[in-house]
Backbone as numpy.savetxt, mean C-alpha at the origin, in Angstrom:
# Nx Ny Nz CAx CAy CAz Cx Cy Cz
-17.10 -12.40 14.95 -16.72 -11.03 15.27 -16.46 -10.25 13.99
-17.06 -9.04 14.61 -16.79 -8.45 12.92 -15.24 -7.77 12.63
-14.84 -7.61 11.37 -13.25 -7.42 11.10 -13.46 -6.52 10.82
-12.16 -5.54 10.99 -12.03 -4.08 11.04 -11.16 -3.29 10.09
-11.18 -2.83 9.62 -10.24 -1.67 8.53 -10.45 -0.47 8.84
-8.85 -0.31 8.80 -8.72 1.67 9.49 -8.27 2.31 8.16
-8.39 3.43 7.45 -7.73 3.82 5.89 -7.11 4.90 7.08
-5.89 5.59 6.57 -4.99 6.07 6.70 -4.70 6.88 5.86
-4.49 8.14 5.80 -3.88 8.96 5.17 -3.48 10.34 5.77
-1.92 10.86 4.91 -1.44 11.56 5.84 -0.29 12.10 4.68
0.36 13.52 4.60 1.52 13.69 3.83 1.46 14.92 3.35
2.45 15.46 2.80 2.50 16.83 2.63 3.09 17.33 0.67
1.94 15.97 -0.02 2.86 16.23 -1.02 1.50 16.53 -1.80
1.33 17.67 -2.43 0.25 18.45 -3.06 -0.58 17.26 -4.29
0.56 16.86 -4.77 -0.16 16.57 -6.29 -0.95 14.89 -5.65
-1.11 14.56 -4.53 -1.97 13.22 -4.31 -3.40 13.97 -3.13
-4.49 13.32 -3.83 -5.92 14.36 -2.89 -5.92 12.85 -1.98
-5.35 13.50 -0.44 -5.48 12.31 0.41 -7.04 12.92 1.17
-8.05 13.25 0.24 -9.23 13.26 1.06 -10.43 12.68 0.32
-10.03 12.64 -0.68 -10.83 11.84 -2.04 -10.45 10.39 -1.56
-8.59 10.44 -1.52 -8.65 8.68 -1.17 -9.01 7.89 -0.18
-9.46 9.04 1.02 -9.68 8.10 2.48 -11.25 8.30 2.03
-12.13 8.43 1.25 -13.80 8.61 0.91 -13.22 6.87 0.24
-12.91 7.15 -1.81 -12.46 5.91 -2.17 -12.43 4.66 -1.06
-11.10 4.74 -0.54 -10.71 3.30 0.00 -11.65 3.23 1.02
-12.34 3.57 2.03 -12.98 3.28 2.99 -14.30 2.79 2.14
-14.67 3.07 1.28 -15.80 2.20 0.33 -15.56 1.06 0.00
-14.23 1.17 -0.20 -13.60 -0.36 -1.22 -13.53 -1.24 -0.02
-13.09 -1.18 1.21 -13.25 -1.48 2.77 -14.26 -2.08 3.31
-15.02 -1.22 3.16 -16.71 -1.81 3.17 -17.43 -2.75 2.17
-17.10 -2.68 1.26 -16.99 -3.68 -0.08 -16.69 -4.81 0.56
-15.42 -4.60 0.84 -14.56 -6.14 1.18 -15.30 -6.66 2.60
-16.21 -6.39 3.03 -17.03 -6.83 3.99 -16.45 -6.64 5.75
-15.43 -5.50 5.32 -14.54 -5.04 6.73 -15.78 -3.45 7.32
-15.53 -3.52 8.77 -16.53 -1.95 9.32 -15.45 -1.67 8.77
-15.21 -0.34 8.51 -13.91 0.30 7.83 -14.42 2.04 8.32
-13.46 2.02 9.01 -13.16 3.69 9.49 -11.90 4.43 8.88
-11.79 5.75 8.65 -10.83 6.38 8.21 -10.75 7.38 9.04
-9.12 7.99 9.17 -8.05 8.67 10.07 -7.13 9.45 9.12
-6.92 10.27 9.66 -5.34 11.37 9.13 -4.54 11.33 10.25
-3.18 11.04 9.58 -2.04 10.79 10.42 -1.06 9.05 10.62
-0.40 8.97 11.25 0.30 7.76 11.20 0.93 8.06 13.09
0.68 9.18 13.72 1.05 9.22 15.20 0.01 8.80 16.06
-0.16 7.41 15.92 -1.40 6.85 16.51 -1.21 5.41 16.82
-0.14 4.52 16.72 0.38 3.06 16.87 1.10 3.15 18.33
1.63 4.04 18.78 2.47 3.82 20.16 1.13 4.36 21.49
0.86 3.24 22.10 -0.42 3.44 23.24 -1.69 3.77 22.00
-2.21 2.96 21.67 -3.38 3.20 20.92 -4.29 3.66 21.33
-5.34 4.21 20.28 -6.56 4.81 20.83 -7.10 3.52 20.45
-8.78 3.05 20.92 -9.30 1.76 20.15 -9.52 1.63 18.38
-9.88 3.01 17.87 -10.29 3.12 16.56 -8.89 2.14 16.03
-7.50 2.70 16.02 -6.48 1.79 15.87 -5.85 0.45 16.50
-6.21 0.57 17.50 -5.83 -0.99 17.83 -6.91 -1.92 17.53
-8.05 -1.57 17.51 -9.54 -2.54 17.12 -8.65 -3.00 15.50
-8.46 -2.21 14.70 -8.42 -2.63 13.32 -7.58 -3.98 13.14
-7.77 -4.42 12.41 -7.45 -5.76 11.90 -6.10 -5.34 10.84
-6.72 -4.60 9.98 -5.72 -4.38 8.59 -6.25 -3.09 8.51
-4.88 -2.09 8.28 -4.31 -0.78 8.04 -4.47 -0.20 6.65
-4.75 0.55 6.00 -5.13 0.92 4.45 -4.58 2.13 4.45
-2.70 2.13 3.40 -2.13 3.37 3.84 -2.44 3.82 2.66
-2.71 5.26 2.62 -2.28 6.28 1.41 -1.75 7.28 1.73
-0.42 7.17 1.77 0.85 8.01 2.17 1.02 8.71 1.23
1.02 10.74 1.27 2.59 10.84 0.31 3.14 11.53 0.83
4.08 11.22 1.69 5.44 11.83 2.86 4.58 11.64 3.77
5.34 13.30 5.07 4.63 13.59 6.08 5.87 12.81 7.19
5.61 12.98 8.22 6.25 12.49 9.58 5.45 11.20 10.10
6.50 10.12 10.27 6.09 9.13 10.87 7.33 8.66 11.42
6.96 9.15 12.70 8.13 9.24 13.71 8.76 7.60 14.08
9.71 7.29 14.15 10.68 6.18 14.02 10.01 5.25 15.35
9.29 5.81 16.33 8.90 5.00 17.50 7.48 4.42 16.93
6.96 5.06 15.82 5.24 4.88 15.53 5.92 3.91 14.40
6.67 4.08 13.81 6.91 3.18 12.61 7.36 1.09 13.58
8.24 1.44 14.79 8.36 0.40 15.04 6.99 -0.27 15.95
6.41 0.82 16.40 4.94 0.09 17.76 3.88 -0.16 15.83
4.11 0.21 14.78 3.64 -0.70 13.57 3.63 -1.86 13.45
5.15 -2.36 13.37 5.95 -3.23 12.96 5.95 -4.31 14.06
5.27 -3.85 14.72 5.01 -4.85 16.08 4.06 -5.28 16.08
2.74 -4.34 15.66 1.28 -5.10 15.72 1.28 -5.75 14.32
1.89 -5.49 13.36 1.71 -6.47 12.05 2.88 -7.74 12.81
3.55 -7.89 13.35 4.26 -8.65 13.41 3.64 -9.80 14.44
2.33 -9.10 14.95 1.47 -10.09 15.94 0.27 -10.45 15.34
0.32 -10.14 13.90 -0.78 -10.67 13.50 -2.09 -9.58 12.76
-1.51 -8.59 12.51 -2.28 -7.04 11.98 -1.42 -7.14 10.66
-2.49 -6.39 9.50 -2.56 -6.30 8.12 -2.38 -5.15 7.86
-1.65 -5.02 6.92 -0.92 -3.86 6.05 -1.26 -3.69 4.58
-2.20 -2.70 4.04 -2.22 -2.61 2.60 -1.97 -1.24 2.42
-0.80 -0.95 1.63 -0.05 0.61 1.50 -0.02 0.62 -0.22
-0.91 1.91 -0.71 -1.30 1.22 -1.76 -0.15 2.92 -2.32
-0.02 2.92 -3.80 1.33 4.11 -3.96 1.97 4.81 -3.39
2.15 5.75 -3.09 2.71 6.64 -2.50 3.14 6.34 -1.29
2.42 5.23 -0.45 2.80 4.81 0.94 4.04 4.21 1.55
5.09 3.91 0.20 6.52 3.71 0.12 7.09 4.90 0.15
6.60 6.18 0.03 7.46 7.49 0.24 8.53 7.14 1.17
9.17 7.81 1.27 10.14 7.82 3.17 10.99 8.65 2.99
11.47 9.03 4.01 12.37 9.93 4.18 13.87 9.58 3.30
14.78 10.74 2.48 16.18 10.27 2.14 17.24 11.34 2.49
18.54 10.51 2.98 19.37 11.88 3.21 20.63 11.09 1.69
21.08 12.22 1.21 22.35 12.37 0.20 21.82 11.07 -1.25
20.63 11.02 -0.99 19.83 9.61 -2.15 19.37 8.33 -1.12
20.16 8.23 -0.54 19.92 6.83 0.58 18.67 6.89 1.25
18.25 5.87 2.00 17.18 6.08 3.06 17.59 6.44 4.03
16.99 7.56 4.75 17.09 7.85 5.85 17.22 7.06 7.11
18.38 6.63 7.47 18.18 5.34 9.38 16.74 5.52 9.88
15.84 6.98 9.94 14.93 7.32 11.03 13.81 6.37 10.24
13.92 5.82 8.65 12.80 5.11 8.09 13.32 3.96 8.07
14.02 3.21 8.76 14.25 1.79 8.52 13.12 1.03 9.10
12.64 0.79 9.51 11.67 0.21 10.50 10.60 0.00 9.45
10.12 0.81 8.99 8.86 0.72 7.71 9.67 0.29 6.64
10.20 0.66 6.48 11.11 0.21 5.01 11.41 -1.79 5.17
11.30 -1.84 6.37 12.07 -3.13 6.91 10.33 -4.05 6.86
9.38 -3.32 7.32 8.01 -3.56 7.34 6.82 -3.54 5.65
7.44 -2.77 4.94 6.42 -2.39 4.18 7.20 -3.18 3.25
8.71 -3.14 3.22 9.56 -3.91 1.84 9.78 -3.41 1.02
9.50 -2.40 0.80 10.37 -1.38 -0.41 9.95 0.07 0.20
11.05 1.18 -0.88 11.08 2.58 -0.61 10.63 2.76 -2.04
9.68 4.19 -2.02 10.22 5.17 -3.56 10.93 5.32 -3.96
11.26 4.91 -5.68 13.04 5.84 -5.91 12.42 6.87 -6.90
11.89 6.59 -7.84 11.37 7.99 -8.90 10.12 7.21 -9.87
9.88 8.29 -10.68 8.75 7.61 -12.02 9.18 6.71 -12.56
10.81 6.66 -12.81 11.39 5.76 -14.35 11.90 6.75 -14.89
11.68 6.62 -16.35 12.45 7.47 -17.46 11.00 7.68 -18.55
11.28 8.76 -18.88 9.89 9.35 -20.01 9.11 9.96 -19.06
7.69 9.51 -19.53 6.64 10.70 -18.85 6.54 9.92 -17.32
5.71 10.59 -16.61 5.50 10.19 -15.43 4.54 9.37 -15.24
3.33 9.08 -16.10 1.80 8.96 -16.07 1.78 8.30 -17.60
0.57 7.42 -18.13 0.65 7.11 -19.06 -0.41 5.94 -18.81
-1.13 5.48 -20.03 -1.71 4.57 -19.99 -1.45 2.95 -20.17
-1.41 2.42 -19.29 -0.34 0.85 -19.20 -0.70 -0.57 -19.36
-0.34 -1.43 -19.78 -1.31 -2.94 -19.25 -0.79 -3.59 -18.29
-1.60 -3.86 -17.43 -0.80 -4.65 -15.98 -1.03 -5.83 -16.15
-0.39 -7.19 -16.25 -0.17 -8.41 -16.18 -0.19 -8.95 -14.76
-1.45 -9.92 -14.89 -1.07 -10.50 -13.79 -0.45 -11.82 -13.83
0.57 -11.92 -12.86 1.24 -13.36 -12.70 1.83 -14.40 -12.02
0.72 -13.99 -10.95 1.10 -15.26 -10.19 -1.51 -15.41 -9.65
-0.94 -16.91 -9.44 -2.65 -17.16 -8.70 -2.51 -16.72 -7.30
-3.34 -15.80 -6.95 -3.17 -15.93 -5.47 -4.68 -15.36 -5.03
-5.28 -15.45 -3.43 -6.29 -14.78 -3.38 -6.69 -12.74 -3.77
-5.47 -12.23 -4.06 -5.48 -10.93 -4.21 -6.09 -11.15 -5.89
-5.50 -12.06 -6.53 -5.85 -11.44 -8.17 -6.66 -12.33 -8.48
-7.51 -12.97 -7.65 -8.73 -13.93 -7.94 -9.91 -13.26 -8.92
-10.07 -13.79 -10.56 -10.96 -13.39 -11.14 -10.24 -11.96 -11.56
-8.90 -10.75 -11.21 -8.48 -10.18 -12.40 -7.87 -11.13 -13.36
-8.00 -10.51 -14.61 -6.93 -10.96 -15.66 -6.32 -9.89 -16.39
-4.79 -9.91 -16.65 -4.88 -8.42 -17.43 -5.71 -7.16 -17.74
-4.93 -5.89 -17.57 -5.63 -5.11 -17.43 -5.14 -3.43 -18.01
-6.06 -3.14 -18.92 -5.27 -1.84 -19.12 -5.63 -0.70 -17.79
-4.96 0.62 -17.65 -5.64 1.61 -17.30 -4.27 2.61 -17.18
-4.90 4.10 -16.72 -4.42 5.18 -16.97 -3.74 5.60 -15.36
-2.53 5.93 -15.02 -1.66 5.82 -14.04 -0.42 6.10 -13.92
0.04 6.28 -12.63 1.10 7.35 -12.14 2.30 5.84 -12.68
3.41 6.30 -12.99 4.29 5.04 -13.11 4.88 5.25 -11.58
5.24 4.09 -11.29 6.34 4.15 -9.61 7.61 2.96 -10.13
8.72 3.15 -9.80 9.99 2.38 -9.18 10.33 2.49 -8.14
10.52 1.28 -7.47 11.07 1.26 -6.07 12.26 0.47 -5.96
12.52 0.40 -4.54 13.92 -0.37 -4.24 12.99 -1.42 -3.24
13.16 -2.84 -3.53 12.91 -3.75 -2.23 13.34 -4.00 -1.02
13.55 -4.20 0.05 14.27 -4.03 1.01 14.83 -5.56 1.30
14.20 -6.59 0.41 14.71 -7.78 0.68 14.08 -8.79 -0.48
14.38 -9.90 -0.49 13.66 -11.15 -1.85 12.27 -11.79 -1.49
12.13 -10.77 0.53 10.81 -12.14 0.86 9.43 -11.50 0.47
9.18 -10.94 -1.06 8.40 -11.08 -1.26 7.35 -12.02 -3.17
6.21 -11.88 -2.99 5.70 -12.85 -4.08 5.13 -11.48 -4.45
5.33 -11.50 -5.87 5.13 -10.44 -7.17 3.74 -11.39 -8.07
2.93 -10.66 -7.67 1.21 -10.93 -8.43 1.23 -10.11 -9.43
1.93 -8.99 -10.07 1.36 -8.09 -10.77 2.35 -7.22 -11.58
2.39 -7.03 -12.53 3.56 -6.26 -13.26 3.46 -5.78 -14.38
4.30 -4.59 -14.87 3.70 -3.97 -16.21 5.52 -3.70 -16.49
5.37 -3.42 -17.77 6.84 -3.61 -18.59 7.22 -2.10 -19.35
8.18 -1.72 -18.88 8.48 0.06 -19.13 8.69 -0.24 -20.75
8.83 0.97 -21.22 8.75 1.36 -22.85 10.15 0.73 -23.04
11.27 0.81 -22.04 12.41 0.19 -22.82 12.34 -1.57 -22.66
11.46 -1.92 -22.25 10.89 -3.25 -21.97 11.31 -3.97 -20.43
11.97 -3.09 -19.50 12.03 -3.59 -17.99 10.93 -4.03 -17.24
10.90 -5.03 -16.66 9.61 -5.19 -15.90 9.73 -4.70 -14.63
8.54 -4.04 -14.47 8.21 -3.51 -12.97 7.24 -3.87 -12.08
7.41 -4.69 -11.11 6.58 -5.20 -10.39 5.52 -3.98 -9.49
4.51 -4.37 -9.58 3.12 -3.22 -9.50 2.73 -3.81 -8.35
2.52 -4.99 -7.61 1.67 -5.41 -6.67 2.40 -6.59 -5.92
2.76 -6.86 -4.83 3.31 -7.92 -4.45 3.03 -8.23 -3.12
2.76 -9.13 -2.15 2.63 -9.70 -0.90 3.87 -9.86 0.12
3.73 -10.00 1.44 4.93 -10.62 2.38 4.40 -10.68 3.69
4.96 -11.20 4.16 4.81 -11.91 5.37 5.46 -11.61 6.80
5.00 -10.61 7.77 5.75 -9.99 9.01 5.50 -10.92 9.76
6.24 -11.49 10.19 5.56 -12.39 11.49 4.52 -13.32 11.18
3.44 -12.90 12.02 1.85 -13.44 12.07 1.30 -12.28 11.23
1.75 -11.51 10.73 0.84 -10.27 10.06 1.28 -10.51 8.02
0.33 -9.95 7.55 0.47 -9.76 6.29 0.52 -8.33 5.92
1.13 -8.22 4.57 1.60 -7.10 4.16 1.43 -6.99 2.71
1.00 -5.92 1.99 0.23 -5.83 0.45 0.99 -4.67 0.17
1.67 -4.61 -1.08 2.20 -3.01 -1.31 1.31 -2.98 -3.09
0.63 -2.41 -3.03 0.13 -1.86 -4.58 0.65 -0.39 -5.13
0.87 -0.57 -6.09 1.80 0.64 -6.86 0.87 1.61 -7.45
-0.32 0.59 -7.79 -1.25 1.63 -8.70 -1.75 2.33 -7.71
-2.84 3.15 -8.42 -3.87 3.95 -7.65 -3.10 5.77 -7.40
-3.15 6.33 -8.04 -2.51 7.51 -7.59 -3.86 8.53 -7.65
-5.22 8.43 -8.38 -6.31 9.08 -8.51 -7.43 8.20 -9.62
-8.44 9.32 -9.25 -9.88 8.83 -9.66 -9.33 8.08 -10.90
-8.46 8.25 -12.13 -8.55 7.45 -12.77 -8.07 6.07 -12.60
-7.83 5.96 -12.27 -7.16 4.36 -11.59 -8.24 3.51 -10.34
-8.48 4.35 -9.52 -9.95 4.39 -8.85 -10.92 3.65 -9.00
-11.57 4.46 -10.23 -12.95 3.84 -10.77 -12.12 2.31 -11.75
-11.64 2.11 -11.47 -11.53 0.81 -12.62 -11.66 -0.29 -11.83
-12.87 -1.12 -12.57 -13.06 -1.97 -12.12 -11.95 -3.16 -11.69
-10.66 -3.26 -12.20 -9.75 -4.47 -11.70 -8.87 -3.70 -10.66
-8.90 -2.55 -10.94 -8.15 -1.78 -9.64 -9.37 -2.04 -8.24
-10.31 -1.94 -8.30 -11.12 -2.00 -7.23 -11.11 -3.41 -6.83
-11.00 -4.56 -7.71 -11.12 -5.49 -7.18 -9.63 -6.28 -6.36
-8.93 -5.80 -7.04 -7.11 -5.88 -6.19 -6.94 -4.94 -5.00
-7.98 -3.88 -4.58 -7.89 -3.18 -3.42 -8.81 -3.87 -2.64
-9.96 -4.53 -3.04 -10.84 -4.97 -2.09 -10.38 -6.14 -1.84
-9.89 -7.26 -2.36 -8.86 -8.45 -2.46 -7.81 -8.82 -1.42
-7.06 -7.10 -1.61 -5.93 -7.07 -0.78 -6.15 -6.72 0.54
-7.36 -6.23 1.20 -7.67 -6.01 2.20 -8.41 -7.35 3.13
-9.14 -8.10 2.08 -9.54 -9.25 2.64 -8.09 -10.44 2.93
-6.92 -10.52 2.00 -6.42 -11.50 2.57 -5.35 -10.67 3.49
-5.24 -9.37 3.40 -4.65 -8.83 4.96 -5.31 -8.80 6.20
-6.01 -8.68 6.16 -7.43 -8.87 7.35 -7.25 -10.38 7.81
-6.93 -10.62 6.86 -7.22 -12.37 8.04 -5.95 -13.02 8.21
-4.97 -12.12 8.59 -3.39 -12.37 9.34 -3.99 -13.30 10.76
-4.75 -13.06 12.04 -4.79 -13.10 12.28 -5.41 -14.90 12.98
């Protein structure tokens, strides 16, 4: 039977082109030997249409937007039965009230394993080397890697995950860039990179997006 990938994108935050990235990732999709269809929006998990429940593994490129607390948990249910999750930057956005996370985003936050907190400190963007360090099927055949990219820090939502990938801030902190976990019967991929074409076209970025879709795809 053939395996399915849905790309996703949806959000209301100017400086990310979520129409360039659902072209991008739905290539990288097809690459990875998934039919791969693309959608706008995230109000589509509670009573599915088939385009979304057919899919195997989910390909988010979030930045904000509404994803109502009932769509975030009928998510957290089909990854938790065995459906794949790859939410590649921005797709940790979520809602915050007074700095905190918002209660209405716990459910994804609880699902995806970390939130946005900011860039870091210094510029926002910059050219970086990403280390990889752990073996797993996602970083099969990368090895270190420079390229040009948005910096992200996040908050984890817990320890259950394995860190493949990391680059080290100017004051020398390490920041984990790429890491795996485990919902249930479902798998789950959060990648940090990728914010535009430059990050895009690079060949080890393409191969950690096409990577991460094949070992989310086969949760099942």
């Amino acid at each position: 039977m053939t395996s399915r990938a849905l790309v996703l994108v949806t959000g209301d935050d100017i400086h990310h082109d979520l129409l360039s990235a659902a072209s991008v990732f739905q290539q990288l999709g097809i690459e990875a030997g998934f039919a791969t269809r693309r959608g706008m929006g995230l109000n589509r998990f509670v009573e599915p249409r088939a385009e979304t429940a057919d899919a195997d593994v989910y390909l988010l490129y979030t930045a904000g937007g509404p994803f109502p607390a009932a769509q975030q948990r009928a998510l957290a249910d089909a990854v938790a039965g065995g459906k794949g999750i790859v939410a590649v930057h921005g797709a940790n956005i979520m809602g915050m009230v007074d700095g905190a996370l918002d209660p209405e985003w716990s459910a994804h936050f609880a699902t995806l394993g970390n939130r946005y907190l900011s860039h870091g400190p210094g510029h926002h963007e910059g050219r970086h080397t990403i280390e990889i360090v752990a073996d797993h099927p996602i970083t099969r055949g990368v090895t270190d890697f420079e390229l040009f990219d948005e910096y992200y820090e996040f908050e984890l939502a817990d320890d259950d995950v394995q860190i493949l990938a990391q680059r080290h801030r100017a004051d020398g902190v390490v920041i984990p860039v790429l890491y795996t976990r485990e919902v249930g019967a479902g798998r789950v991929v959060y990648l940090a990179l990728g914010h535009d074409m430059r990050a895009w076209g690079e060949p080890s970025f393409r191969t950690l997006a096409r990577q991460s879709v094949q070992w989310a795809g086969e949760a099942r």
